[in-house]
Predicted model as a PDB file, atoms N, CA, C, CB and O in Angstrom, pLDDT in the B-factor column:
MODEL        1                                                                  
ATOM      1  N   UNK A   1       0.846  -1.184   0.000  1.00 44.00           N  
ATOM      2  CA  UNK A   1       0.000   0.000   0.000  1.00 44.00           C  
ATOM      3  C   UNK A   1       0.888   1.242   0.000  1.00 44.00           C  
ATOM      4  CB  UNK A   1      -0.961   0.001   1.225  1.00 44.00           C  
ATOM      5  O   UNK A   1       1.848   1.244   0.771  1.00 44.00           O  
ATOM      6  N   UNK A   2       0.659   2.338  -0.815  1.00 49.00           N  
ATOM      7  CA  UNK A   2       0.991   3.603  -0.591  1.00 49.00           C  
ATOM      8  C   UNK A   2       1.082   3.816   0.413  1.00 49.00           C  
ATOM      9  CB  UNK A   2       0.419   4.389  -0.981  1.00 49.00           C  
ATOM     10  O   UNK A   2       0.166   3.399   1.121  1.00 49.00           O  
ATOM     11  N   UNK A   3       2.386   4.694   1.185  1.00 56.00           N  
ATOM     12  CA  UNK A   3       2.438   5.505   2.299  1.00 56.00           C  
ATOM     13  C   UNK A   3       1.518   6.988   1.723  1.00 56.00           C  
ATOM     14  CB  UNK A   3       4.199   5.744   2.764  1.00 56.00           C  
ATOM     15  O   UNK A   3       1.581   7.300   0.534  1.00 56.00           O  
ATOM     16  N   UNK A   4       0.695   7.808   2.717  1.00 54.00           N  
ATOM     17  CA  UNK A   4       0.425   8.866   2.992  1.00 54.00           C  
ATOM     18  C   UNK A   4       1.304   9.636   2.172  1.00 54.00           C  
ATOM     19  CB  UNK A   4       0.424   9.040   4.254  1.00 54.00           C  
ATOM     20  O   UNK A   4       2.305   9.133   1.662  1.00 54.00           O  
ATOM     21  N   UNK A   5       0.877  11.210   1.971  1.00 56.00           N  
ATOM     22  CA  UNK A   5       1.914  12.107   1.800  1.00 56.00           C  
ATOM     23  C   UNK A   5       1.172  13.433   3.054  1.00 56.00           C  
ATOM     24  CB  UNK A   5       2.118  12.584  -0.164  1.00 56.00           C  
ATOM     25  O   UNK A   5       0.346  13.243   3.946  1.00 56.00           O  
ATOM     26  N   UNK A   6       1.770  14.538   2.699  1.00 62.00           N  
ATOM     27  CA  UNK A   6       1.818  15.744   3.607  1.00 62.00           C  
ATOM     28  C   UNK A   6       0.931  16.735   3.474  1.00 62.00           C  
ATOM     29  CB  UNK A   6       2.944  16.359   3.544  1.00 62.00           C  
ATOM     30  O   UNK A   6       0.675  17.541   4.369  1.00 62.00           O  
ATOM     31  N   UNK A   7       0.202  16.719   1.877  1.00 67.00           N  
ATOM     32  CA  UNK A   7      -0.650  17.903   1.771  1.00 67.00           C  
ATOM     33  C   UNK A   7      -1.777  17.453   1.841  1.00 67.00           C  
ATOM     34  CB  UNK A   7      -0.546  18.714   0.672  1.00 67.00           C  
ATOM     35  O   UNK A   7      -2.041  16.283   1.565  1.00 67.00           O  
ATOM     36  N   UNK A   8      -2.925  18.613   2.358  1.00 75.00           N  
ATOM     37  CA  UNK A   8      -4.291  18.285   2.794  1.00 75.00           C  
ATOM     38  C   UNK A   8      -4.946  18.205   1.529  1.00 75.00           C  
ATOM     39  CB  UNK A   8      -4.975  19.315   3.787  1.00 75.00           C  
ATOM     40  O   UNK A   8      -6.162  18.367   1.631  1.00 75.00           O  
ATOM     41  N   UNK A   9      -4.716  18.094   0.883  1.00 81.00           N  
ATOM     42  CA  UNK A   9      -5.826  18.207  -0.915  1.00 81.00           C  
ATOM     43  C   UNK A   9      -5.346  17.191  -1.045  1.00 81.00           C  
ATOM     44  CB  UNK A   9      -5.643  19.407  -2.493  1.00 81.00           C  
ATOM     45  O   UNK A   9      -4.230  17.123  -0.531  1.00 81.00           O  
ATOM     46  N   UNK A  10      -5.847  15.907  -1.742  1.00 85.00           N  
ATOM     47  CA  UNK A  10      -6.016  14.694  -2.341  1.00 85.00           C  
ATOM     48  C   UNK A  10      -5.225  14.920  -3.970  1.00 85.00           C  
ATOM     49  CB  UNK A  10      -7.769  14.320  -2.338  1.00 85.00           C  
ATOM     50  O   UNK A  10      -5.723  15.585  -4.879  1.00 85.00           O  
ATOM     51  N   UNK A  11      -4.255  14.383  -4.020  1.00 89.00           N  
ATOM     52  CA  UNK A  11      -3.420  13.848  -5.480  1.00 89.00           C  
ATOM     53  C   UNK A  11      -4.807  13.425  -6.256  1.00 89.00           C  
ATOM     54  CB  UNK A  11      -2.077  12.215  -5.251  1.00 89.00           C  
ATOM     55  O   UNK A  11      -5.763  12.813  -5.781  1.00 89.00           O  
ATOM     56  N   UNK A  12      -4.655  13.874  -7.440  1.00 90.00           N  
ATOM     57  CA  UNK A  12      -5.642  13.581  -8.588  1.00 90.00           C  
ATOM     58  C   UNK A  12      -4.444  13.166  -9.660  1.00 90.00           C  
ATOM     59  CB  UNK A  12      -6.756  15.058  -9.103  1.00 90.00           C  
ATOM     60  O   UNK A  12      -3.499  13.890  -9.975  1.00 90.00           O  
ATOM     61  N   UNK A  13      -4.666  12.059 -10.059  1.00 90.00           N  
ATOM     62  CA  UNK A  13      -4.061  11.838 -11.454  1.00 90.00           C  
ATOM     63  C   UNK A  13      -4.829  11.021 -12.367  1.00 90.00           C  
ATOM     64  CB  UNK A  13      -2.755  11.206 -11.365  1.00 90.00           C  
ATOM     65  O   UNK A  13      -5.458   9.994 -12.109  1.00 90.00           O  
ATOM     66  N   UNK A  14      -4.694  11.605 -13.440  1.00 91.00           N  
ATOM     67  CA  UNK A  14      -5.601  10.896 -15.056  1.00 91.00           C  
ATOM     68  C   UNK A  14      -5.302   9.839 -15.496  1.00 91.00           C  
ATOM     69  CB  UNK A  14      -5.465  11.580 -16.418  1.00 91.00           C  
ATOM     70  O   UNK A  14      -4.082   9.781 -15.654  1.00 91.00           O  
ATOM     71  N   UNK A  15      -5.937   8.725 -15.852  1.00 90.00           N  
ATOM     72  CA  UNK A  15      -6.100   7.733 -16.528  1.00 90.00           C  
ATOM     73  C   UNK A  15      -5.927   7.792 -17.810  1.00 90.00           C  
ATOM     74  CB  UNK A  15      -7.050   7.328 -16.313  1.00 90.00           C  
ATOM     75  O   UNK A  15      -4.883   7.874 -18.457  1.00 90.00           O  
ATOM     76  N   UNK A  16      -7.389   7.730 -18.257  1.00 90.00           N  
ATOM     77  CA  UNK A  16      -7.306   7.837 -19.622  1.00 90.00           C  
ATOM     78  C   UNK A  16      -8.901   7.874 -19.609  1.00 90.00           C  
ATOM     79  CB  UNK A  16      -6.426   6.611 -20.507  1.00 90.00           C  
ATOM     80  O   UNK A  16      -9.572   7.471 -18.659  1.00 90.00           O  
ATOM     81  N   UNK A  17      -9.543   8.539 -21.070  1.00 89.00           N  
ATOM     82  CA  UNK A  17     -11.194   8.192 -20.380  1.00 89.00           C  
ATOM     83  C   UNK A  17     -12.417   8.892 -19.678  1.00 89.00           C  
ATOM     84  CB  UNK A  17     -11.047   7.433 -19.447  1.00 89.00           C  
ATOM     85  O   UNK A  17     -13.632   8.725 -19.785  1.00 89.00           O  
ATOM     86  N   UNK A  18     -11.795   9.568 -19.071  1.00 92.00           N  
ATOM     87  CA  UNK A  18     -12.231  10.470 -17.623  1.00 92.00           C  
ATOM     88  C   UNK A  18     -12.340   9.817 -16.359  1.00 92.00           C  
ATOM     89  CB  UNK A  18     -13.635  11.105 -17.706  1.00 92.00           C  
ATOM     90  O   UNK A  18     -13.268  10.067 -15.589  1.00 92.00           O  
ATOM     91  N   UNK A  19     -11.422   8.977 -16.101  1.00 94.00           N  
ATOM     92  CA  UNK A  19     -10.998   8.206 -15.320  1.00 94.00           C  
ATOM     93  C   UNK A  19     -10.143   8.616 -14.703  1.00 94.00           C  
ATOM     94  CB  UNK A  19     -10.755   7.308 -15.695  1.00 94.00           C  
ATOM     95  O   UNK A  19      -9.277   8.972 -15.502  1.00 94.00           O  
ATOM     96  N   UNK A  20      -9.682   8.886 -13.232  1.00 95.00           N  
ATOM     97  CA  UNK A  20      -8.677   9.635 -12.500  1.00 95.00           C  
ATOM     98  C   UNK A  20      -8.576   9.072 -11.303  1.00 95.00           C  
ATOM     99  CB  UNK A  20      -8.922  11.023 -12.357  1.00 95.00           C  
ATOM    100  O   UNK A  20      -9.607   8.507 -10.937  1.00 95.00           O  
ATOM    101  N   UNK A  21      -7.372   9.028 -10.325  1.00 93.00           N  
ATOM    102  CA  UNK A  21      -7.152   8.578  -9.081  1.00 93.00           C  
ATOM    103  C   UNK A  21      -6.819   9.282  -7.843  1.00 93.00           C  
ATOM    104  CB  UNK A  21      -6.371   7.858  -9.222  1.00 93.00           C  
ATOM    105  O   UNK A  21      -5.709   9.706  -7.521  1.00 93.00           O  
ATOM    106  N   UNK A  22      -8.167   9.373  -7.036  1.00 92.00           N  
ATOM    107  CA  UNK A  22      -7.408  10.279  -5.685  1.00 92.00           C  
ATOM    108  C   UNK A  22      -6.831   9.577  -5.016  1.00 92.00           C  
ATOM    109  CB  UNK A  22      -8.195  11.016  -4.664  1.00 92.00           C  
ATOM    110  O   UNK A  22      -7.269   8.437  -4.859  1.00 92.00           O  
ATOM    111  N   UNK A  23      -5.716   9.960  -4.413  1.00 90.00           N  
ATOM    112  CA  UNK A  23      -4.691   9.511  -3.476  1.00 90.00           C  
ATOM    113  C   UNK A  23      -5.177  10.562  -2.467  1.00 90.00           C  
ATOM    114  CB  UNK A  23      -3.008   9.555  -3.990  1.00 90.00           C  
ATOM    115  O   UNK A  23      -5.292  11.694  -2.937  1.00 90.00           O  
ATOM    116  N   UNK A  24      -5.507  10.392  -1.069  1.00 87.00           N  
ATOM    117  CA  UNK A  24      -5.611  11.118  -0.062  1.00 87.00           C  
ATOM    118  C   UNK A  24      -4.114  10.951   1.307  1.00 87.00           C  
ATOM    119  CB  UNK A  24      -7.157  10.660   0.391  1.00 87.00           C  
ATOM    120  O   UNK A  24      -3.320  10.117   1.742  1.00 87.00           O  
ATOM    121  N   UNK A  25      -4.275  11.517   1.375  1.00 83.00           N  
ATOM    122  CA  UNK A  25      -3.082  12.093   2.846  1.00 83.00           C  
ATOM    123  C   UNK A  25      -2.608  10.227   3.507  1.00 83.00           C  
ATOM    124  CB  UNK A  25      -4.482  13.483   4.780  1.00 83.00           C  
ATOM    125  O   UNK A  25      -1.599   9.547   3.695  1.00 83.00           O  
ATOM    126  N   UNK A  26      -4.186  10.114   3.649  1.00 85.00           N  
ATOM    127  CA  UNK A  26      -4.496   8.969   4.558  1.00 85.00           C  
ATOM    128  C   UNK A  26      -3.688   7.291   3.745  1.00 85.00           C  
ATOM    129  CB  UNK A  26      -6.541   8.946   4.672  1.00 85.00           C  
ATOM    130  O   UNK A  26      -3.500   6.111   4.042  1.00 85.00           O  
ATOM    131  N   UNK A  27      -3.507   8.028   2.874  1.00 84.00           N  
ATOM    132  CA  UNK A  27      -3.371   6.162   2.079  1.00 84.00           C  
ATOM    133  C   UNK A  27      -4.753   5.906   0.779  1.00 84.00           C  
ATOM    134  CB  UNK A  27      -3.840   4.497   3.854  1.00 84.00           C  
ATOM    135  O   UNK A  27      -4.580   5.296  -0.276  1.00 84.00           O  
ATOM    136  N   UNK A  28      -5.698   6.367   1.096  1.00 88.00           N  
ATOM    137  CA  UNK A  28      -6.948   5.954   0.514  1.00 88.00           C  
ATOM    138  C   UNK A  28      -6.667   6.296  -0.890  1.00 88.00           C  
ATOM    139  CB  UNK A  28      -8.264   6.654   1.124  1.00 88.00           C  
ATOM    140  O   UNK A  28      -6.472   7.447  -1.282  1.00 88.00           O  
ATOM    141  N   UNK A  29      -6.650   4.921  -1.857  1.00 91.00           N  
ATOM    142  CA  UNK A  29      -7.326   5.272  -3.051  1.00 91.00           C  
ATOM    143  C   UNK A  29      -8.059   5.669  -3.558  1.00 91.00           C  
ATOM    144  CB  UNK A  29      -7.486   4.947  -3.449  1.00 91.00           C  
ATOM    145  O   UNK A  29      -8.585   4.620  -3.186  1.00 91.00           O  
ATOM    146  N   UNK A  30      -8.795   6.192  -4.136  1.00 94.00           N  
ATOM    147  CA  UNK A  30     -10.094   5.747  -4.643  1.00 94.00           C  
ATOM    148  C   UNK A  30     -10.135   6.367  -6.079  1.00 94.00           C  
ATOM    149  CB  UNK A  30     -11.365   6.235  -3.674  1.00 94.00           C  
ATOM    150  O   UNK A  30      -9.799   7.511  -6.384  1.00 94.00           O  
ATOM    151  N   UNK A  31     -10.836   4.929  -7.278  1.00 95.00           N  
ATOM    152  CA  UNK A  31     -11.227   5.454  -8.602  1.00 95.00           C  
ATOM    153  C   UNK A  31     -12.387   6.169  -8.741  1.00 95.00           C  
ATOM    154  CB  UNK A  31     -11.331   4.503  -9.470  1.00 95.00           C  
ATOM    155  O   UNK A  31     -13.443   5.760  -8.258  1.00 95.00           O  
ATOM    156  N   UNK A  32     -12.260   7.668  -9.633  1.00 94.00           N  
ATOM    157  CA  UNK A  32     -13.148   8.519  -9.830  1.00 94.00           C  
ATOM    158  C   UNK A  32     -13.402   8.512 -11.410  1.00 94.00           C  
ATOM    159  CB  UNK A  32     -12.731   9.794  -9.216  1.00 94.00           C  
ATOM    160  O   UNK A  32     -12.425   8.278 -12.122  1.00 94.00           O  
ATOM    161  N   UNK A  33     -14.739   8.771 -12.058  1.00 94.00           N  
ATOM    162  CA  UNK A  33     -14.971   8.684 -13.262  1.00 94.00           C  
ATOM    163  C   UNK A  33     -15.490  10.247 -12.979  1.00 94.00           C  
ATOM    164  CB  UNK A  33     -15.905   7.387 -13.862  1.00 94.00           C  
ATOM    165  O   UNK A  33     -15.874  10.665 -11.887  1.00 94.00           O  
ATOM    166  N   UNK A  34     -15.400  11.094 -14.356  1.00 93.00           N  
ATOM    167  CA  UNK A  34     -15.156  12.358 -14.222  1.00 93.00           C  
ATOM    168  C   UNK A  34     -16.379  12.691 -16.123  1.00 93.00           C  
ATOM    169  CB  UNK A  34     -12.930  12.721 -14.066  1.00 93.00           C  
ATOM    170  O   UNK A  34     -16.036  12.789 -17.301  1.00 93.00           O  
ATOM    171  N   UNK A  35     -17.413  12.733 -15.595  1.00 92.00           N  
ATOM    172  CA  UNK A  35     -18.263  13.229 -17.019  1.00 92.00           C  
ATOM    173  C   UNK A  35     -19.048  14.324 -17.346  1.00 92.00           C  
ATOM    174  CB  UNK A  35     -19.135  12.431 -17.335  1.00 92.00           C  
ATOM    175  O   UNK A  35     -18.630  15.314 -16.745  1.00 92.00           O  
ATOM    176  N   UNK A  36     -19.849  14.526 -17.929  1.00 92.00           N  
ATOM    177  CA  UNK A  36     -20.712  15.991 -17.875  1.00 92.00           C  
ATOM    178  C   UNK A  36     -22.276  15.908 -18.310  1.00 92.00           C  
ATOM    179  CB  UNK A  36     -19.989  17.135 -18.985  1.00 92.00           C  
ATOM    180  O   UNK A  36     -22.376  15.328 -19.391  1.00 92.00           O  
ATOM    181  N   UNK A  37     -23.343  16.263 -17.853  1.00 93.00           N  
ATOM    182  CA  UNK A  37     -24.553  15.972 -17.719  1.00 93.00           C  
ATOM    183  C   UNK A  37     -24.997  16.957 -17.829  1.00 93.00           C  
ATOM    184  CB  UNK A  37     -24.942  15.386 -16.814  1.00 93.00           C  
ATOM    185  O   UNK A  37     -25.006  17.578 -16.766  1.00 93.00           O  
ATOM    186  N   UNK A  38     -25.652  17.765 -19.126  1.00 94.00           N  
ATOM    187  CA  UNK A  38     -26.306  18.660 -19.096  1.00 94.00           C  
ATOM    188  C   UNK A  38     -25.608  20.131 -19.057  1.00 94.00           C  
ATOM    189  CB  UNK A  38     -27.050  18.345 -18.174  1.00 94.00           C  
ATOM    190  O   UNK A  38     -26.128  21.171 -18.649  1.00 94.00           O  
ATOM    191  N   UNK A  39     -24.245  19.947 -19.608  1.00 94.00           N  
ATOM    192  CA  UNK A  39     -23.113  20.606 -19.376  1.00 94.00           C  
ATOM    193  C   UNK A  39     -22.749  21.036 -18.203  1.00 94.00           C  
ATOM    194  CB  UNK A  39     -23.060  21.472 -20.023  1.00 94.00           C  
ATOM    195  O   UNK A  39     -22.257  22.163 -18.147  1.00 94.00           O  
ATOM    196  N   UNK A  40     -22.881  20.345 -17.132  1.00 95.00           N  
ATOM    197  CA  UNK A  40     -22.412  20.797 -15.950  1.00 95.00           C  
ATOM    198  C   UNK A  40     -21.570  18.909 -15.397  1.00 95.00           C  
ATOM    199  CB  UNK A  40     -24.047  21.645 -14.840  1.00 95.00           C  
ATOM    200  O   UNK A  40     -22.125  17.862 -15.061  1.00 95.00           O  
ATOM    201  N   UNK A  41     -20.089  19.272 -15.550  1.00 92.00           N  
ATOM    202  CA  UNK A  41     -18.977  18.410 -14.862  1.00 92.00           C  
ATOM    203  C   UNK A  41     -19.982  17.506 -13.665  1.00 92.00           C  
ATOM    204  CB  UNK A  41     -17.563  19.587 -14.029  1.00 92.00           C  
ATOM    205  O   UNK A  41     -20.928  17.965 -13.025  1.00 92.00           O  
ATOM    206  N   UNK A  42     -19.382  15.984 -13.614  1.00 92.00           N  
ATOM    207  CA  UNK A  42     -19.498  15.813 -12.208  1.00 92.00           C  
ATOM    208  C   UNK A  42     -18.998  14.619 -12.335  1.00 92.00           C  
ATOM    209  CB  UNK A  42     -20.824  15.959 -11.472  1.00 92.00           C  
ATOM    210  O   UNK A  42     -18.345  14.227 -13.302  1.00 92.00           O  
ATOM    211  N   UNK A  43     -19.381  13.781 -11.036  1.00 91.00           N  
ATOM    212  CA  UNK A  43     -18.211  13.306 -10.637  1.00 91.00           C  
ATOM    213  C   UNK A  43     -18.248  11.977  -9.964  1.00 91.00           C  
ATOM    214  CB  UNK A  43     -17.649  14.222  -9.859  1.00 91.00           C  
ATOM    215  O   UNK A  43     -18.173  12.165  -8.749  1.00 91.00           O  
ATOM    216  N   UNK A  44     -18.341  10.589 -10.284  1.00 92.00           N  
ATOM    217  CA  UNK A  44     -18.509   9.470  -9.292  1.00 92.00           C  
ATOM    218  C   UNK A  44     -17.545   8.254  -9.185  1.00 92.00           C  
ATOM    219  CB  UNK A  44     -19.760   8.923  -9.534  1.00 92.00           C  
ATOM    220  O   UNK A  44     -16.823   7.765 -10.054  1.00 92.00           O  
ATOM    221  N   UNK A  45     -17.707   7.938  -8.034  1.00 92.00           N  
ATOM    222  CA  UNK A  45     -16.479   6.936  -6.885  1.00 92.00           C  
ATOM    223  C   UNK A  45     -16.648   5.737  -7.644  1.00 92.00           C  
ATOM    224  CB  UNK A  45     -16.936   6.586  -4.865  1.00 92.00           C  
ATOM    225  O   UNK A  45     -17.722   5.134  -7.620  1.00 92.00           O  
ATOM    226  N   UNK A  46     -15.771   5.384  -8.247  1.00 93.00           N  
ATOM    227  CA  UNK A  46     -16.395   3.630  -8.821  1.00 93.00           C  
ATOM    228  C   UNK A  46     -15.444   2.574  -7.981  1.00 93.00           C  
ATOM    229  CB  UNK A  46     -16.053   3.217 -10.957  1.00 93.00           C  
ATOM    230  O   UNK A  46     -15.059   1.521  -8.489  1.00 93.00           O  
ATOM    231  N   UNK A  47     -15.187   2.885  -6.947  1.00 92.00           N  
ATOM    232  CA  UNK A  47     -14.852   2.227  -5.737  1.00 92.00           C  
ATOM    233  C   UNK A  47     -13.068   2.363  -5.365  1.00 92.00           C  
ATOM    234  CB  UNK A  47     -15.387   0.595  -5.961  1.00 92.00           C  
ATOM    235  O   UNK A  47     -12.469   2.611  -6.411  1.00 92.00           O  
ATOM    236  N   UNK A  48     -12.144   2.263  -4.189  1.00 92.00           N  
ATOM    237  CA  UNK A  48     -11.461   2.185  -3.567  1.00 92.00           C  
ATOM    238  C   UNK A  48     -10.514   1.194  -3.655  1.00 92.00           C  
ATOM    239  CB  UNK A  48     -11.949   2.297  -2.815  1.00 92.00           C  
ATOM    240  O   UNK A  48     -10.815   0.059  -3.286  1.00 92.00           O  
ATOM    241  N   UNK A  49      -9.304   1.462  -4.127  1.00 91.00           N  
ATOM    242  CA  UNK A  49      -8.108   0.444  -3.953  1.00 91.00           C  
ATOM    243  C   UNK A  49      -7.784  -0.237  -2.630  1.00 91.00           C  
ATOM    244  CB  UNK A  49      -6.887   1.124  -4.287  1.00 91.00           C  
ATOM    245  O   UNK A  49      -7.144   0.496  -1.875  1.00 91.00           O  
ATOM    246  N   UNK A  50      -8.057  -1.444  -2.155  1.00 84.00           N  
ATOM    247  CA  UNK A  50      -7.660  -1.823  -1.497  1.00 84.00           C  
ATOM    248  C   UNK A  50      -6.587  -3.311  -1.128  1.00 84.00           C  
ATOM    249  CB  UNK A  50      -8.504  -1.561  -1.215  1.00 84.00           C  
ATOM    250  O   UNK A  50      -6.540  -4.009  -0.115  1.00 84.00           O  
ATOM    251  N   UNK A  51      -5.872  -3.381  -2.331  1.00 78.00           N  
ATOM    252  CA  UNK A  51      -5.572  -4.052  -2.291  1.00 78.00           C  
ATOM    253  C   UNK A  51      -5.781  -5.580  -1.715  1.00 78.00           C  
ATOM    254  CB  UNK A  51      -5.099  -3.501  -2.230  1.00 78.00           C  
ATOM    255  O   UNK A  51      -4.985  -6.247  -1.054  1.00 78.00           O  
ATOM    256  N   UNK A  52      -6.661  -5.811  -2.019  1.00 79.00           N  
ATOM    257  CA  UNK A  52      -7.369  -7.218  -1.460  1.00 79.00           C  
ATOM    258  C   UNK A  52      -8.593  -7.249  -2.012  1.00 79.00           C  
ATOM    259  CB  UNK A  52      -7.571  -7.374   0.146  1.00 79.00           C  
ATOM    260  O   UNK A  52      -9.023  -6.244  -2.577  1.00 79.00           O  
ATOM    261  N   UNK A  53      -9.517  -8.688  -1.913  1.00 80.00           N  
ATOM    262  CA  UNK A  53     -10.786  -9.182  -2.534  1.00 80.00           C  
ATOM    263  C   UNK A  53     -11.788  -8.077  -2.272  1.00 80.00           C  
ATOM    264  CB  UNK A  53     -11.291 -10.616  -1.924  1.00 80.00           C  
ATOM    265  O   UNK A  53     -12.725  -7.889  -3.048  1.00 80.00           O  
ATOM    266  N   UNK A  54     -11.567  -7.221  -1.004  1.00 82.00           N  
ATOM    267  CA  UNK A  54     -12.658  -6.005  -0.907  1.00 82.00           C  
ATOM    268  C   UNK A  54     -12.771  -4.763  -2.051  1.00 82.00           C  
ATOM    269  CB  UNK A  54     -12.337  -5.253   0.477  1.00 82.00           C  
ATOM    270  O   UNK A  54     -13.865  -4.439  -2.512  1.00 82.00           O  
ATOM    271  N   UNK A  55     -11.694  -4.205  -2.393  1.00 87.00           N  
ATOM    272  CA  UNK A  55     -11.344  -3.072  -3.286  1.00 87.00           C  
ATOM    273  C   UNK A  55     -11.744  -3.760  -4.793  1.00 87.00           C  
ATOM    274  CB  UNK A  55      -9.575  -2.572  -3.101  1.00 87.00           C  
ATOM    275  O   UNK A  55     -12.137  -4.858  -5.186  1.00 87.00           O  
ATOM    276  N   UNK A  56     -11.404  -2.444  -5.397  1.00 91.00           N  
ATOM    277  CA  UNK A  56     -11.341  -2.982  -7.092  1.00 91.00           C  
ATOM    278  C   UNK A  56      -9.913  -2.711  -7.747  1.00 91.00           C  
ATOM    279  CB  UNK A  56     -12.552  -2.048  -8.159  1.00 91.00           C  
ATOM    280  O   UNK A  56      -9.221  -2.091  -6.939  1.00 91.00           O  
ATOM    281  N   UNK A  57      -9.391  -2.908  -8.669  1.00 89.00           N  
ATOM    282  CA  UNK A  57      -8.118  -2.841  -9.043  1.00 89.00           C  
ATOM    283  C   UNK A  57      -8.232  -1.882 -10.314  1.00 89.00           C  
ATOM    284  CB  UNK A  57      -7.493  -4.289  -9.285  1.00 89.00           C  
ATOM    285  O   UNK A  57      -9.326  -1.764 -10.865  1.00 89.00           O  
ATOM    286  N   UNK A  58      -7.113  -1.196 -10.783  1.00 90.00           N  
ATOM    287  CA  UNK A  58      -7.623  -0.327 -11.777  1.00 90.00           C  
ATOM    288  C   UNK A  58      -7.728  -0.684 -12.867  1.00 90.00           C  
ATOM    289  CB  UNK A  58      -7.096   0.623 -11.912  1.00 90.00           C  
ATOM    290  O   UNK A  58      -7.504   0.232 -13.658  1.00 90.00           O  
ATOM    291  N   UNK A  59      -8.132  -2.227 -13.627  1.00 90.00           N  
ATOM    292  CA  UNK A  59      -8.780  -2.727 -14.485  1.00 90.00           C  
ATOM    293  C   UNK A  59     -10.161  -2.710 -14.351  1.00 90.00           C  
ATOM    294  CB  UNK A  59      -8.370  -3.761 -14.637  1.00 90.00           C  
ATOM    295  O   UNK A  59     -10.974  -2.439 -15.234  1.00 90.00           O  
ATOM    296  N   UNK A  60     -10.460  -3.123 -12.791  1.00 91.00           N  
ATOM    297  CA  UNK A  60     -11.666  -3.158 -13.174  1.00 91.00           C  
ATOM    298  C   UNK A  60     -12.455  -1.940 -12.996  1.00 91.00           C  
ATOM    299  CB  UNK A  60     -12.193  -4.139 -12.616  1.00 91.00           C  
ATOM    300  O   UNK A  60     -13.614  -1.787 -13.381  1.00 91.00           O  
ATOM    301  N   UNK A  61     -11.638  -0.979 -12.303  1.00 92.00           N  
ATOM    302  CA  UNK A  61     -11.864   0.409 -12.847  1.00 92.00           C  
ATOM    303  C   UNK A  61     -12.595   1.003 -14.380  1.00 92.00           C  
ATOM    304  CB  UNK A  61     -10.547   0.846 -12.839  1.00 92.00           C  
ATOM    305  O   UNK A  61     -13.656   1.490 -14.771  1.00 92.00           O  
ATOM    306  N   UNK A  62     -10.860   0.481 -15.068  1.00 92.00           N  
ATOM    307  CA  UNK A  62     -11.421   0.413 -15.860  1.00 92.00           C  
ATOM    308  C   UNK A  62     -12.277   0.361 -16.856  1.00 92.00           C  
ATOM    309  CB  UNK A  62     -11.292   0.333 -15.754  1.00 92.00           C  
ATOM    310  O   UNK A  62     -12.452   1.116 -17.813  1.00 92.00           O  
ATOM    311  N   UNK A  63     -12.833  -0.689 -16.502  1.00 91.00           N  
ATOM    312  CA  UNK A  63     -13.993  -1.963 -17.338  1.00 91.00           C  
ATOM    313  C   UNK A  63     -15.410  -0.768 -16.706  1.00 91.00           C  
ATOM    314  CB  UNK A  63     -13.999  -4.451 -16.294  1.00 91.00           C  
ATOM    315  O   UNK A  63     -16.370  -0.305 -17.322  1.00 91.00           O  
ATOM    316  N   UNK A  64     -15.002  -0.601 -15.352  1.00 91.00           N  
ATOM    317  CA  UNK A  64     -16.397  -0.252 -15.012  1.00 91.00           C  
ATOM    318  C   UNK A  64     -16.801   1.835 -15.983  1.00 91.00           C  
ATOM    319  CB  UNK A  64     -16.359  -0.312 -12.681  1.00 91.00           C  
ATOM    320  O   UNK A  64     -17.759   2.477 -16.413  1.00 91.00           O  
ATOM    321  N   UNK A  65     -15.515   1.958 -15.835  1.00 91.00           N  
ATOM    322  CA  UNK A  65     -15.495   3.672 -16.751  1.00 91.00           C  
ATOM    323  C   UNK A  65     -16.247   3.751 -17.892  1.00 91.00           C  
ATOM    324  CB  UNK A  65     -13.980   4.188 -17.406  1.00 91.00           C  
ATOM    325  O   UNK A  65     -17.099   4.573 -18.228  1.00 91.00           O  
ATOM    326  N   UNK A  66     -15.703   2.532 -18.580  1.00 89.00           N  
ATOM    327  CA  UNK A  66     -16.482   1.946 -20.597  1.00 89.00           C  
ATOM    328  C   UNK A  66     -17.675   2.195 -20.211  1.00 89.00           C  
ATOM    329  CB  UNK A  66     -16.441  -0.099 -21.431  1.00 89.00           C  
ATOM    330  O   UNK A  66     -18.292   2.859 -21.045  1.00 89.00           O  
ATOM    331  N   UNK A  67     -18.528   1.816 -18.858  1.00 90.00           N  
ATOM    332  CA  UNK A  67     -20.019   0.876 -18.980  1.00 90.00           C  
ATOM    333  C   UNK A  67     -20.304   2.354 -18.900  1.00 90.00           C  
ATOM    334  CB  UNK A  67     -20.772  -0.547 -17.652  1.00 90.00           C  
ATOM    335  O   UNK A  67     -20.896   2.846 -19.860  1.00 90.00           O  
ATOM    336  N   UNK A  68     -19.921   3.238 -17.757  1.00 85.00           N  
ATOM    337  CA  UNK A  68     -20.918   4.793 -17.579  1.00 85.00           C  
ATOM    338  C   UNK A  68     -20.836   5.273 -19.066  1.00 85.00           C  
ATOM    339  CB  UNK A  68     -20.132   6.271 -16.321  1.00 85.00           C  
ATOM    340  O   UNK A  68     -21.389   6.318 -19.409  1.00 85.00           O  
TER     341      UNK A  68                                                      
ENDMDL                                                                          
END                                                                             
């Protein structure tokens, strides 16, 4: 697992897609799909890296980005 880092704003980095990854302070992954509805941006969790059978991995990230 990622160690933490120091700043209070959450690391965002791009995929591909509109697919992006917050990294928070804490360790926490989590995959974000990033689209627009009516021309107004927004924004949903398609679940949390956790390295283990609980989380999703960023394939199936992935897979799940195609379906929205």
């Amino acid at each position: 697992m990622l160690k933490g880092h120091n700043d209070k704003q959450p690391k965002k980095v791009a995929d591909r897609d509109g697919l992006s990854v917050l990294w928070r302070s804490t360790g926490r992954i989590s995959f974000v799909y990033r689209y627009r509805f009516a021309g107004k941006p927004l924004n949903v969790t398609l679940g949390v890296y956790t390295n283990n059978y609980a989380g999703i991995t960023l394939g199936e990230a992935r897979r799940k980005a195609e379906q929205c």
